[in-house]
C-alpha positions as CSV (number, residue, x, y, z in Angstrom):
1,X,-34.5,-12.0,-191.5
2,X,-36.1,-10.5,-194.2
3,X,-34.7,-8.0,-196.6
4,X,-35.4,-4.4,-196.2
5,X,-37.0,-4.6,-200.3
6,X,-39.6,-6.4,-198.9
7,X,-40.7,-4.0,-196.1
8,X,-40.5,-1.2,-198.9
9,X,-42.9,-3.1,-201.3
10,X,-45.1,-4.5,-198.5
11,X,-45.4,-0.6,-197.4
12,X,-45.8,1.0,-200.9
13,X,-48.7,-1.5,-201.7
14,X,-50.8,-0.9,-198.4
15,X,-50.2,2.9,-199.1
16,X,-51.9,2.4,-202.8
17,X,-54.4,0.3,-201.3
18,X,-55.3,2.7,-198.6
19,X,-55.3,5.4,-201.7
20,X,-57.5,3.9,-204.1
21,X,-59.8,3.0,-201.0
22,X,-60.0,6.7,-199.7
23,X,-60.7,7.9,-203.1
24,X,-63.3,5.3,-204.0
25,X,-65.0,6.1,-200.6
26,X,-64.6,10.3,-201.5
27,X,-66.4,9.6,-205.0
28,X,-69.2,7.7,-203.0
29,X,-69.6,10.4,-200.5
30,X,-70.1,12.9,-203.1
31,X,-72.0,10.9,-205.1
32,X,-74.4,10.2,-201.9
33,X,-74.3,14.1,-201.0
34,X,-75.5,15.3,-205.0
35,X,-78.2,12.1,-204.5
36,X,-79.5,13.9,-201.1
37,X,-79.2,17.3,-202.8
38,X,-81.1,16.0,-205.5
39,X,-84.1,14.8,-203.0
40,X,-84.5,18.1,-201.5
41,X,-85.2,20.1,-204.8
42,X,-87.7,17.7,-205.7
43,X,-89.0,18.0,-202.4
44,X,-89.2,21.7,-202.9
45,X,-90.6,21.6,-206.1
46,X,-93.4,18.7,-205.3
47,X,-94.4,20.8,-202.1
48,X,-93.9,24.4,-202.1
49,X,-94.3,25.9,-198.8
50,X,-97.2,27.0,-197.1
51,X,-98.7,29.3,-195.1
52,X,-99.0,27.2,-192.2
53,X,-94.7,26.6,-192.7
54,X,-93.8,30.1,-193.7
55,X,-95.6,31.2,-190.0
56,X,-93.7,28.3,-187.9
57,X,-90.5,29.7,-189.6
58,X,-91.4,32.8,-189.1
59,X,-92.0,32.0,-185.3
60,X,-88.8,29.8,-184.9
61,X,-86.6,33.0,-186.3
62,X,-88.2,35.9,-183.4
63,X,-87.7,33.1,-180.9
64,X,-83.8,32.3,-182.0
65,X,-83.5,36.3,-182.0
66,X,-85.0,36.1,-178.5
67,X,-82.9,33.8,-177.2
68,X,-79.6,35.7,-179.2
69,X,-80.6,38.8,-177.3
70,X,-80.9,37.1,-173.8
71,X,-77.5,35.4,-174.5
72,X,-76.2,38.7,-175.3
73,X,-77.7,40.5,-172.1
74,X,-80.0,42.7,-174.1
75,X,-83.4,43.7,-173.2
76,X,-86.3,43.3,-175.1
């Protein structure tokens, strides 16, 4: 039988280890998140939007607002 010490260090060690693995995968999620954040300004800035876009968004919005005021029972 093994001496209760021993469960006590095994468990504090696996709880450091599962800690410095949770943050080391937080900093790489928000590292990965700024690099994505980063891709879409420079998308933005390379290709500012269009006519063509600014109509389709335009177009997507009156047909969510449509489909808002059927799914509130409101006619159009």
């Amino acid at each position: 039988m093994q001496e209760p010490a021993f469960y006590m260090i095994t468990a504090a060690f696996s709880l450091i280890g599962l800690t410095v693995v949770a943050l080391v995968t937080l900093r790489g999620w928000r590292d990965w998140i700024a690099l994505k954040s980063r891709e879409i300004e420079q998308r933005r800035e390379d290709n500012p939007p269009t006519t063509t876009s600014r109509i389709e968004v335009a177009d997507l919005k009156e047909r969510i607002r449509k489909l808002e005021a059927i799914a509130a029972g409101v006619e159009l």
